[in-house]
Backbone as JSON, one array per atom type, in Angstrom:
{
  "sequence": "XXXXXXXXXXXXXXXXXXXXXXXXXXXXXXXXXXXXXXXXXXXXXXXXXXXXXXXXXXXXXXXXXXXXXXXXXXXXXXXXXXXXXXXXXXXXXXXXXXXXXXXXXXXXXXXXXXXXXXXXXXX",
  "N": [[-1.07, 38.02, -155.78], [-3.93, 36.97, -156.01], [-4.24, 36.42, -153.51], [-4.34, 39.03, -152.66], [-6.44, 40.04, -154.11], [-8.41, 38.29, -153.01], [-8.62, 39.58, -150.52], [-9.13, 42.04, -150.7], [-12.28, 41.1, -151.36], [-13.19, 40.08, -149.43], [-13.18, 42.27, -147.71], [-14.95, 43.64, -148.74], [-17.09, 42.98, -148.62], [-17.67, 41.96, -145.97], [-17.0, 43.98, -144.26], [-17.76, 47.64, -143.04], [-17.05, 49.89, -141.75], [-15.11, 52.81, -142.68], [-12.45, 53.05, -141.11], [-12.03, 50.39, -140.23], [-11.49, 49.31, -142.78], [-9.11, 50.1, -143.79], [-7.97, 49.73, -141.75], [-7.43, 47.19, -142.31], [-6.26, 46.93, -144.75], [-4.07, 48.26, -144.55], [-2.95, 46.1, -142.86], [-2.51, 44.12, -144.55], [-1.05, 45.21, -146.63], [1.19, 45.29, -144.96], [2.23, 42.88, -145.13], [4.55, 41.0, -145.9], [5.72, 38.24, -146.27], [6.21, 34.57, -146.58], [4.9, 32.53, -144.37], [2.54, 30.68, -143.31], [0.94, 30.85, -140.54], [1.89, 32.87, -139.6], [1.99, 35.4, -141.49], [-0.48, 34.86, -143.35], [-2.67, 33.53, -142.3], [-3.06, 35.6, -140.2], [-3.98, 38.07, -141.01], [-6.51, 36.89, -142.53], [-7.2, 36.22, -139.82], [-7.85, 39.06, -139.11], [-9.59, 40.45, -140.7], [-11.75, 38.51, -140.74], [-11.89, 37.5, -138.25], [-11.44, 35.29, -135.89], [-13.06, 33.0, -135.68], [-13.81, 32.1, -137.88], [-12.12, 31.58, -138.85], [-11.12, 29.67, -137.66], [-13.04, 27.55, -138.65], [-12.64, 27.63, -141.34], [-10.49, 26.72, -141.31], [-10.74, 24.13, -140.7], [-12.93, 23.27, -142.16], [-11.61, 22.73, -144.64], [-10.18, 20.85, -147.54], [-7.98, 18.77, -145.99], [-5.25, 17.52, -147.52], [-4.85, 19.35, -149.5], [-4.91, 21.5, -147.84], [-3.17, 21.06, -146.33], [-0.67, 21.49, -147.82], [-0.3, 23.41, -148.78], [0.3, 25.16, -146.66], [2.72, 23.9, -146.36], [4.22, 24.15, -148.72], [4.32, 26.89, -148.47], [6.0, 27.17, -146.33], [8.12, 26.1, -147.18], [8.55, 28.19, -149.52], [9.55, 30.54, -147.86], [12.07, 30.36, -146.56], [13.46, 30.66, -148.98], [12.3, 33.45, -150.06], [13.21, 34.88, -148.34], [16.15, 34.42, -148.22], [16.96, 36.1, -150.91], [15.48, 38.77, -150.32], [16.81, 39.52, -148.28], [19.48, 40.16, -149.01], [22.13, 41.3, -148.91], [25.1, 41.88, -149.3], [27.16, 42.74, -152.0], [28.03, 41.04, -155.21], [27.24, 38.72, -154.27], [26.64, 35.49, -155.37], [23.44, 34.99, -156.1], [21.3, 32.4, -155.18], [18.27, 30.86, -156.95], [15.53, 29.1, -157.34], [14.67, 26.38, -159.93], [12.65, 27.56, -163.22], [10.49, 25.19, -163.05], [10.37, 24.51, -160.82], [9.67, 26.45, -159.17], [6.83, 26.69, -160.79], [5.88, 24.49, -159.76], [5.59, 25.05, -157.05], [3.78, 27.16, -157.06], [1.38, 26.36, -158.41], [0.42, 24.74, -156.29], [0.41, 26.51, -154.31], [-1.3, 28.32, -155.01], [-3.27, 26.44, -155.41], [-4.56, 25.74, -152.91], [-5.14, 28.47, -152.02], [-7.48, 28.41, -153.62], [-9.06, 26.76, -152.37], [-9.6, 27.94, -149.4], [-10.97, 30.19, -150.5], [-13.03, 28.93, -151.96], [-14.37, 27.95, -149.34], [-14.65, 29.88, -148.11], [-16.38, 31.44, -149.34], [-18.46, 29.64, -149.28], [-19.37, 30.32, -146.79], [-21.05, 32.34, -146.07], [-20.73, 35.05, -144.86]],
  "CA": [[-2.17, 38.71, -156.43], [-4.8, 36.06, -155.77], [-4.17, 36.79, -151.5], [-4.89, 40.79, -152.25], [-7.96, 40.17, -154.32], [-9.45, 37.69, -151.75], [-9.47, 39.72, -148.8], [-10.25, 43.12, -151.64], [-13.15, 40.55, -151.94], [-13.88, 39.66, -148.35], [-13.5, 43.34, -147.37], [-16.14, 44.88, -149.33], [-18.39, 42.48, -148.21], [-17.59, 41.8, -144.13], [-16.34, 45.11, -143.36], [-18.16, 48.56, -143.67], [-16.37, 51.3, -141.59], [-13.5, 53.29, -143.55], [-11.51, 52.8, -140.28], [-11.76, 48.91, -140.37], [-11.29, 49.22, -144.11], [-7.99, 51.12, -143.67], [-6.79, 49.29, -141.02], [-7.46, 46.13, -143.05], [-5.59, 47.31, -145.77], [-2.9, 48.01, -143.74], [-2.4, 44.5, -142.74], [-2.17, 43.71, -145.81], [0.03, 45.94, -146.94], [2.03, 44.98, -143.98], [2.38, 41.36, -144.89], [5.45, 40.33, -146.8], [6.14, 36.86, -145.77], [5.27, 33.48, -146.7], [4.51, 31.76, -143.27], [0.82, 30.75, -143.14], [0.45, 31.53, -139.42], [2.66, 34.58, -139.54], [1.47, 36.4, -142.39], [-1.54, 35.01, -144.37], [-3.43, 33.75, -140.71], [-3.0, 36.93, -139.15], [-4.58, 38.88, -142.08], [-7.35, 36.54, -142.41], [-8.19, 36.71, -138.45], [-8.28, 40.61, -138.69], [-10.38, 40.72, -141.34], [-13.18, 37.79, -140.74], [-11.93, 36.95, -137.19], [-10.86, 33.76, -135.59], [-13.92, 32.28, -135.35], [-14.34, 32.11, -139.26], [-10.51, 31.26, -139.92], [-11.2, 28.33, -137.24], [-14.3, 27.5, -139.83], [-11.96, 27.59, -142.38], [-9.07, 25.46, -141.55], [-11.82, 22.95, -140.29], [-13.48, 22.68, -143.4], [-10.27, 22.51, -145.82], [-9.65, 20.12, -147.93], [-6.72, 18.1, -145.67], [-4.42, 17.93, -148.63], [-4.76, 21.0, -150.13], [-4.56, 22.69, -147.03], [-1.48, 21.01, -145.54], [0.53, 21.37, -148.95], [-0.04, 25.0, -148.62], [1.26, 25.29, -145.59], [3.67, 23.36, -146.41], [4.37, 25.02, -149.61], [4.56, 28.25, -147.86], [7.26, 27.16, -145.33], [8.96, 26.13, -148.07], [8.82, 29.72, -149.78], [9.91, 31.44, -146.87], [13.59, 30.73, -147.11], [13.78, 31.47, -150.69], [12.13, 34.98, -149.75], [14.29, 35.57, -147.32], [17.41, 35.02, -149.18], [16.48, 37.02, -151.68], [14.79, 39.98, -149.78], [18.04, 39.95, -147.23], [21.01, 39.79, -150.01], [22.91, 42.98, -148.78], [26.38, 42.15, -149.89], [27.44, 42.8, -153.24], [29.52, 40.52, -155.7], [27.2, 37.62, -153.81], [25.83, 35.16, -156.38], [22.01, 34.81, -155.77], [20.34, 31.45, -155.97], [17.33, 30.8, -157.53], [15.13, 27.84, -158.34], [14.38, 26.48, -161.35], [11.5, 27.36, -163.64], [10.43, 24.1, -162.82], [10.22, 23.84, -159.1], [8.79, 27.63, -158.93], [5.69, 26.51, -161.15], [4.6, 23.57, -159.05], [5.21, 25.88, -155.82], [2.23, 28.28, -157.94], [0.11, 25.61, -158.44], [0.29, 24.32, -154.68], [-0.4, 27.73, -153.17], [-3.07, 29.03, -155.88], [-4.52, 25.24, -155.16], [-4.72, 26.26, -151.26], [-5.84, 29.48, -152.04], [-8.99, 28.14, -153.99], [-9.9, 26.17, -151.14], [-9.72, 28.73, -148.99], [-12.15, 31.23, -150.95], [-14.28, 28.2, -151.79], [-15.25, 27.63, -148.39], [-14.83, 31.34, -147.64], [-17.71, 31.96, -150.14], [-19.54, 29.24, -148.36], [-19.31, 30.5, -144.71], [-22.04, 33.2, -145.83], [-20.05, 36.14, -143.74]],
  "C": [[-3.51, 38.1, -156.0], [-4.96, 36.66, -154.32], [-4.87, 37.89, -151.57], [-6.75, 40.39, -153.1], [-8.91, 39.45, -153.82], [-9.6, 38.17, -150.96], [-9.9, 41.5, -149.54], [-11.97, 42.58, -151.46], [-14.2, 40.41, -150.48], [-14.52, 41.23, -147.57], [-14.35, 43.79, -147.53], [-17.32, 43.92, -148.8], [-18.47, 42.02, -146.4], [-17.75, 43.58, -143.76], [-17.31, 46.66, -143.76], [-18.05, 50.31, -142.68], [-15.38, 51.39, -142.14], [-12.59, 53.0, -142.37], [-11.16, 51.5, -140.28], [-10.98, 48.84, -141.92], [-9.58, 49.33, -144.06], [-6.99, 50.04, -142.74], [-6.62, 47.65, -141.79], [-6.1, 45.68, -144.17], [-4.4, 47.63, -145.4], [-1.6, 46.45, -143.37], [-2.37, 44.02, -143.86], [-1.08, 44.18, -146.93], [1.59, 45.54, -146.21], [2.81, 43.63, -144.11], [3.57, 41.33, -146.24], [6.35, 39.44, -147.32], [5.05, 35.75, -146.64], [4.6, 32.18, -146.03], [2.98, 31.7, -143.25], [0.81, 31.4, -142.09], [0.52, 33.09, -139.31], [2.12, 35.51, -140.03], [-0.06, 35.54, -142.61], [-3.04, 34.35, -143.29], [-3.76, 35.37, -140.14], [-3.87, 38.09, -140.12], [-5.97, 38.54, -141.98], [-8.37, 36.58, -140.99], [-8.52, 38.27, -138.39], [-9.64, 40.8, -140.07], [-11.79, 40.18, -141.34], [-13.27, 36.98, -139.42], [-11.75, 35.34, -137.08], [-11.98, 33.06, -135.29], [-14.19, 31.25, -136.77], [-12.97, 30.86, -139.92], [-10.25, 29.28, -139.1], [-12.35, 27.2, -138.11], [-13.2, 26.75, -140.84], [-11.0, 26.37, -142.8], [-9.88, 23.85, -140.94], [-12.16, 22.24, -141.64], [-12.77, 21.8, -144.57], [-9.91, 20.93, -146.48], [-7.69, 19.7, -146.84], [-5.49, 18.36, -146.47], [-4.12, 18.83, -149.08], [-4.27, 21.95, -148.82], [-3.01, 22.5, -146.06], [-0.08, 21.16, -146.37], [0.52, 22.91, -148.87], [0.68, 25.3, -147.63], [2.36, 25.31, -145.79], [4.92, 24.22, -147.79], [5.02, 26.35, -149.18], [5.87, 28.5, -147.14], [8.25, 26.67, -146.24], [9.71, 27.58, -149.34], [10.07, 30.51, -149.54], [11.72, 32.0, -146.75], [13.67, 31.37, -148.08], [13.72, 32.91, -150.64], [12.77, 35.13, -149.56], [16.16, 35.67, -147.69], [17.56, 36.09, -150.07], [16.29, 38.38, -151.55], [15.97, 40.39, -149.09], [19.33, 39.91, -147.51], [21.33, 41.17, -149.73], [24.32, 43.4, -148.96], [26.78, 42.15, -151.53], [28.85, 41.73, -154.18], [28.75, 38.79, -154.97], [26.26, 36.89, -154.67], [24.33, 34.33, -155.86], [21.38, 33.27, -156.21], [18.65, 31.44, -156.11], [17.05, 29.71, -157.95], [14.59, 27.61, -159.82], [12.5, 26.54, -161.9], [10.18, 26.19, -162.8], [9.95, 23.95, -161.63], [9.28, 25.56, -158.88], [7.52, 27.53, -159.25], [5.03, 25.46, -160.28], [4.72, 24.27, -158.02], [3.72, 26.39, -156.24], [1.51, 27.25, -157.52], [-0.56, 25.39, -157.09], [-0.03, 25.54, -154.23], [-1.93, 28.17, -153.84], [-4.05, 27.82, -155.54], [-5.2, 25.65, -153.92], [-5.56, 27.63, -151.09], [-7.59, 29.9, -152.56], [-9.51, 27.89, -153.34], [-10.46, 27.23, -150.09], [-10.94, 29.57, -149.13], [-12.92, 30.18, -151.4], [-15.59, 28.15, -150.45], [-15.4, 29.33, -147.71], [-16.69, 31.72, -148.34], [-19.12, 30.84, -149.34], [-20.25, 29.35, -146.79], [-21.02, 31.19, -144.72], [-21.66, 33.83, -144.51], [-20.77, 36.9, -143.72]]
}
């Protein structure tokens, strides 16, 4: 939720043909992974370009920004079990409460940073 209303956020203010808009929104739509590079990179360069996203990961809090990452690649499995369970009768794991909430914290932390210094680029 946080991801869509940051680049809702970046959009209306970078972008101002309906075709960019659209195709924006697209990629975003498109994204249903939790690989930084893969997905939440690739979004960010179409929308404020790699010049900005090199800005970005420059600026970053170190910490914050390598636990996200990190965070993320940690995700990814989980998704992917989950998303790719196509036999029936197969018992699904799932982490606990517990380990799902500090994931949250760690990405929403990463994600502040992010739109911190996003808001400071002046795009």
């Amino acid at each position: 939720m946080k991801q869509t209303i940051l680049f809702a956020d970046l959009q209306n203010k970078i972008l101002r043909k309906p075709e960019n808009i659209k195709s924006a929104n697209d990629s975003i739509k498109l994204t249903y992974g939790f690989d930084y590079d893969q997905h939440f990179r690739r979004m960010l360069v179409q929308v404020i370009g790699l010049k900005h996203v090199e800005k970005i990961e420059a600026r970053a809090d170190p910490a914050k920004f390598q636990t996200l990452k990190a965070t993320l690649t940690t995700l990814k499995p989980s998704r992917n079990g989950v998303a790719h369970t196509y036999l029936k009768g197969v018992t699904m794991i799932l982490d606990a409460p517990s380990v799902t909430r500090g994931r949250f914290v760690a990405v929403y932390e990463g994600l502040n940073e992010i739109e911190r210094i996003l808001r400071s680029l002046a795009l």
